[in-house]
N, C-alpha and C positions, 0 to 999 in steps of 0.2 A: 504494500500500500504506500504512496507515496505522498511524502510530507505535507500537511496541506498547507504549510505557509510556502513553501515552493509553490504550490498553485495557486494561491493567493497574490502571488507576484507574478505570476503569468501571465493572469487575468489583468492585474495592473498594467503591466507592460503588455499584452492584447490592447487595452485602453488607449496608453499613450498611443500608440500605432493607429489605433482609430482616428483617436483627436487629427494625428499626423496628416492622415488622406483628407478628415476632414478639410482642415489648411490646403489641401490639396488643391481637392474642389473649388475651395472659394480661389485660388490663385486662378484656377482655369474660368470662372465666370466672372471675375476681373479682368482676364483675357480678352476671351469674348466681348464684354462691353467695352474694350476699349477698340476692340476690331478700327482699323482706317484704310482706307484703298490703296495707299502708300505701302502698306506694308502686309497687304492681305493673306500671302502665303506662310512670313513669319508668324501674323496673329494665329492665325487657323493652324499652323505645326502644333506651338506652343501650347495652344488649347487642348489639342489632341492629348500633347505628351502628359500634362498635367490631369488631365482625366483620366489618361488610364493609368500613370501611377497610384493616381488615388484608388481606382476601383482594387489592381493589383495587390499594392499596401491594405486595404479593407478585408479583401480577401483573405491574405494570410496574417490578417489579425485576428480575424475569426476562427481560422483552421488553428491559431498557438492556445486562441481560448477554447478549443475544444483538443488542445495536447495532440494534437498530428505534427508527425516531424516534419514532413516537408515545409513546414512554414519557417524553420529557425534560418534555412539558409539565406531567402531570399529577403527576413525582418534583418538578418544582421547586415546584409550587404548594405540593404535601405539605412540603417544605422551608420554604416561607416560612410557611406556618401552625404550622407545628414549632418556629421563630424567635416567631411572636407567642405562642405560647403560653410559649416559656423567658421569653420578656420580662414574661411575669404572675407569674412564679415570682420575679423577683428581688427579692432580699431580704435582709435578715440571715439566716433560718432554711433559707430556702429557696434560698441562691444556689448548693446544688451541684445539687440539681435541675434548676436553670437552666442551667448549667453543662452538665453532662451530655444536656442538651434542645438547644441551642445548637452547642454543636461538632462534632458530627456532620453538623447539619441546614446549618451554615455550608461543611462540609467538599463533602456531597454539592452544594449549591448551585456552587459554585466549578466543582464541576470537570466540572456540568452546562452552564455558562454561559461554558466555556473555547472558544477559535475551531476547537480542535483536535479537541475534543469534537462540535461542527456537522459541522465536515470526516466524520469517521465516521460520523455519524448521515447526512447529507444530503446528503456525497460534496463534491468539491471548489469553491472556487465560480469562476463563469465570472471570469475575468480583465476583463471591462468591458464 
């Protein structure tokens, strides 16, 4: 049986991931209404990419709150690009941004990368 405050942090970090795509979304219908002719094919990429991250990231925030492995890969990577992007943000003007990009993206990493977190995703490991 596996610890339930490991899955009680799962489900936390499932959250933050949600929250994440949420953010997603809205950057993608901020896209969209800013759409201008000048720039039609950059607005409408953009929109694209940012909606299906979201839906992607949503997806396998779901699949981590229902303890499927295949989610840890594709939330960690999302985490460490999440990390390289706070790291572009840092700055005088821009350090809460960073800030706020960072500590979530640190948080869910952790507690993707914990041995306890393996155990429930991928069950106990053989003794030797």
């Amino acid at each position: 049986m596996a610890d339930p405050s490991i899955l009680r942090l799962l489900k936390v970090a499932a959250l933050i991931c949600l929250v994440e795509a949420a953010a997603l979304l809205v950057m993608a219908v901020v896209e969209i209404a800013s759409l201008d002719s000048n720039r039609l094919a950059v607005g409408l990429t953009t929109t694209v990419f940012f909606a299906v991250y979201a839906i992607g990231l949503a997806c396998c925030a779901l699949a981590l709150a229902r303890a499927r492995s295949w989610a840890r890969a594709p939330l960690l990577l999302a985490q460490l690009i999440q990390l390289g992007l706070a790291w572009s943000f840092f700055g005088s003007s821009t350090a809460l941004v960073a800030v706020l990009l960072a500590v979530p993206a640190v948080f869910v990493a952790v507690v993707l990368v914990l041995p306890a977190t393996a155990e429930v995703l991928y069950g106990p490991r053989d003794p030797g």
